[in-house]
Structure formats: structure tokens, C-alpha cells
C-alpha positions in Angstrom: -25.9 17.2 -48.7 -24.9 16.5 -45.1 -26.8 13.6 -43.0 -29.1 14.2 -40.1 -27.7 12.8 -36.7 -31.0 10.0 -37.4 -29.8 9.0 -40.3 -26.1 8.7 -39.3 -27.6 6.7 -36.6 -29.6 3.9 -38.6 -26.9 3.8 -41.2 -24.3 2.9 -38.5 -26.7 0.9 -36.6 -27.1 -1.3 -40.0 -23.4 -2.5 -40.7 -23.1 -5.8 -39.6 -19.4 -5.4 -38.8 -18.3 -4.1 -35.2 -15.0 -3.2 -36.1 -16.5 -1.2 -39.3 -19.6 0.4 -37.5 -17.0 1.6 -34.8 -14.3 2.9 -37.7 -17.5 4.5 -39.4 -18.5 6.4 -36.3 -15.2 7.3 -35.7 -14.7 8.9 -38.9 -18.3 10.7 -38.5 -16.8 12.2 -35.3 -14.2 13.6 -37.2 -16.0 14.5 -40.0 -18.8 16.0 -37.8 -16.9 17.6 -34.4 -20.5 18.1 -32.2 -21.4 14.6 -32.8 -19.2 13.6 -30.7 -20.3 15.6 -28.0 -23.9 15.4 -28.7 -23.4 11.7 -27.8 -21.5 12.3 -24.6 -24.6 14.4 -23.8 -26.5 10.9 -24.3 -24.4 9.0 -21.7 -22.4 11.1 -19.2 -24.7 12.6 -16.2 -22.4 15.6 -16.0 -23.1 16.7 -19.4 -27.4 15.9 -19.3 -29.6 18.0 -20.6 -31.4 18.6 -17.1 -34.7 20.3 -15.5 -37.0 19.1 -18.9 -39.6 16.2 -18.4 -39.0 13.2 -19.7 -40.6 12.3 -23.0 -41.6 14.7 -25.8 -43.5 18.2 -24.6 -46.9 18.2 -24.3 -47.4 21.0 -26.6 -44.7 19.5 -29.2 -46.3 19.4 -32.8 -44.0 17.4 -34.6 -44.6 17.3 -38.8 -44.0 13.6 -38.8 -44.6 14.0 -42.8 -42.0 15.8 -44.2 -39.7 14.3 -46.3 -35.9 13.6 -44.5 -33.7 17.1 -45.1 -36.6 19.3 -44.9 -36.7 21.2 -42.0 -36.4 24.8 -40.4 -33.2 23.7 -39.1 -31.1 20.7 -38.0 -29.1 19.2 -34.6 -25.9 20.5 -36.2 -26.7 23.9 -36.9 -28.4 24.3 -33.6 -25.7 22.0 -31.5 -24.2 25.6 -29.8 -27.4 26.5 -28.5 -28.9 22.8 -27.2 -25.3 22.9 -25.3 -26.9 25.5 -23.0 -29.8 23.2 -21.6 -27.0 21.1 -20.0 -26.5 21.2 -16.3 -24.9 24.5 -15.0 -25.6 25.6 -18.8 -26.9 29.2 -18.8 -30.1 28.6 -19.3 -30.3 27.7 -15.7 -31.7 30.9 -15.0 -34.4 30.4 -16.7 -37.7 29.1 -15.0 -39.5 26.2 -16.1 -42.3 27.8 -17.9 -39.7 29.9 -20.3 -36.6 26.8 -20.2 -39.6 24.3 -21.8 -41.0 27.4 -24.0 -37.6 27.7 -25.5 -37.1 23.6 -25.9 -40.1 22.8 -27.8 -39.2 26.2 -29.9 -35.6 24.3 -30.6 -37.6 20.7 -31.2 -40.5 22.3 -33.3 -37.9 23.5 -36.2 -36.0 20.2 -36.5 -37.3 17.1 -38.8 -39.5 15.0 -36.5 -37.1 12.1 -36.8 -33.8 14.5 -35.1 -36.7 15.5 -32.8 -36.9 12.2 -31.4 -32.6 12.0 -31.5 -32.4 14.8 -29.4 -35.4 13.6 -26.8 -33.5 10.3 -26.6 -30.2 12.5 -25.6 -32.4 14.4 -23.6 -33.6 11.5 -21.8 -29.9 9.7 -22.0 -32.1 6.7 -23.2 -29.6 7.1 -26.8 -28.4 3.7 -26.2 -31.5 2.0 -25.6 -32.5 3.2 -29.6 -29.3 1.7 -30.5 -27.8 -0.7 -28.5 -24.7 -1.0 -30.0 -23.6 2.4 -29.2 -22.7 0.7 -26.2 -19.6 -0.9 -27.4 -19.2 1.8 -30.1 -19.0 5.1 -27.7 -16.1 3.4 -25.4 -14.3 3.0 -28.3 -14.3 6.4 -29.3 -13.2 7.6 -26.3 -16.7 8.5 -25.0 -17.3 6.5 -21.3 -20.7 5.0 -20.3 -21.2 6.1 -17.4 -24.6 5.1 -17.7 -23.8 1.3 -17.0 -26.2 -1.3 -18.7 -26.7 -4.5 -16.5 -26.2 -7.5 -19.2 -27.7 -9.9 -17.6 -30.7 -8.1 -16.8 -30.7 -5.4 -19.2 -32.3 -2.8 -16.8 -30.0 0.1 -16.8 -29.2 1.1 -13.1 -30.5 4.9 -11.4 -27.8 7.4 -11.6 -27.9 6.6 -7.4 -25.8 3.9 -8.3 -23.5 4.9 -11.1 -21.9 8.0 -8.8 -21.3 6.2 -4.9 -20.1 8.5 -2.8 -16.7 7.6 -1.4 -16.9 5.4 1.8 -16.0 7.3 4.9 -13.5 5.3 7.4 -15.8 3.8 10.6 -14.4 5.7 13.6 -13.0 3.3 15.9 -14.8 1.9 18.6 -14.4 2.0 22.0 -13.8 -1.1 24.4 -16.5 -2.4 25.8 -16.4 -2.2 29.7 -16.6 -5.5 31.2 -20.0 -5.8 32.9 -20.1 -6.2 36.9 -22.7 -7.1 39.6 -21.3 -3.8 41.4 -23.0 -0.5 40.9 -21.4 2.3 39.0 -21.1 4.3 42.2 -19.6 1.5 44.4 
């Protein structure tokens, strides 16, 4: 039986080994091709799922006692169609009303626990559920652009991830030389 995306999660987030957890993941990518994508998805602004509140959907129902495996469906099976809720994705033509309809159909037939998986990529907040993805995803060839501050551990607003490249200053003219005399003298 093939692993849910939480499950893949938790089991890399428990080796103590850096090295390993990173040759695991790597080998999970390989194993699993849209994992790899679904956690670009959780880090790169270009590829966010986009125009969805944050959180869970108010009218989200979530079966938080099934046993793990049972479910309508899973992240893999429905990773071709929760590609279209990213940005330029054609679901952009939908409104809001009928884009969230559709999002809590897609989250109402997975397991509660790849429910909360795919908010957290929704929300690109992936990392903050498992902080050592951020050492893990550069490794696998997957960049952060969502930065995480160290020090302070606040992650920065997109605003400050993408700066717009700095124009040259147009040069200035002299400065005339100030006189007693009037301009029309």
C-alpha cells in the first residue's frame, strides 16, 4: 500500500539523521514524481495555489475519525487536478463562489490528515509543519524562495522575497550658484 503525503511527512520528519532524511526524501521524489512538485507548490510564489482564503473552508467537514488509507481519494491521485488552482492555472476563470465550491469538493474526499497537507501547501506554511524541509527541499533541487529569518524566525511577506530591480537615479543637474541679482537683471 502506498503512503499518504502526511505520512511520508512525519516519517521523514522523524529520522534523526540530516543526511538520511534528505537521501529518504530524495528517493520518495523519485519513487513518487508529484511529490516533488507538490512541495515546490509549498515554497515557490510562482507555483501557489492562489485566490483561496487562508485556512481550511468554512464549510469543510473533515472526518477526522477515519482510520489512515481510508478515503474517497488521495493527494496523488488528485495531484493533476490541484495543479489547476495554481496561479495562471485554468481555473482562473472561475469565480470565487464556484473556485472554493470545487476546493472544499477536492479537500472533502481526501483523509482529514492530507486535508491539512494540502492547506499547509495551500497556505505555503509546509515548512512551518516541518521545519526541516527547510534544509531538505534545497537539497533536492527545490529553492525557498520563501526565506525563513533565523534569527527571528518570522518568515518575511512575499514584498520582500521578489524586489523589483533598482532603477538608475537620473543624474542631477548643477545647482546654479545663488546671487543677490534678480533673474531678469
Amino acid at each position: 500500500m502506498k503512503l499518504q503525503v502526511d505520512e511520508i511527512l512525519d516519517r521523514m520528519s522523524d529520522i534523526p539523521d540530516m543526511d538520511t532524511k534528505i537521501k529518504a526524501m530524495d528517493d520518495m521524489c523519485k519513487k513518487e514524481p508529484y511529490l516533488w512538485s507538490l512541495l515546490k507548490m509549498a515554497v515557490d510564489p510562482k507555483f501557489k495555489i492562489d485566490r483561496l482564503k487562508e485556512g481550511f473552508p468554512k464549510r469543510f467537514r473533515p472526518e477526522k475519525d477515519l482510520p489512515v488509507g481510508i478515503s474517497d481519494t488521495n493527494i496523488r491521485t488528485e495531484f493533476r487536478r490541484i495543479q489547476n488552482y495554481c496561479t495562471g492555472g485554468p481555473l482562473k476563470v472561475l469565480d470565487e463562489k464556484k473556485l472554493e465550491d470545487s476546493w472544499v469538493a477536492l479537500l472533502q474526499g481526501l483523509h482529514y490528515r492530507e486535508a491539512v497537507i494540502l492547506t499547509h501547501v495551500k497556505d505555503q506554511t509546509l515548512c512551518d509543519k516541518y521545519p526541516d524541509l527547510w534544509v531538505v527541499l534545497p537539497a533536492l533541487g527545490i529553492e525557498t524562495c520563501i526565506n525563513k529569518d533565523v534569527e527571528t524566525a518570522d518568515l518575511p511577506s512575499v514584498e520582500t522575497v521578489t524586489v523589483p530591480p533598482v532603477e538608475a537615479a537620473p543624474a542631477k543637474k548643477p545647482k546654479k550658484e545663488k546671487t543677490d541679482e534678480p533673474a531678469n537683471a
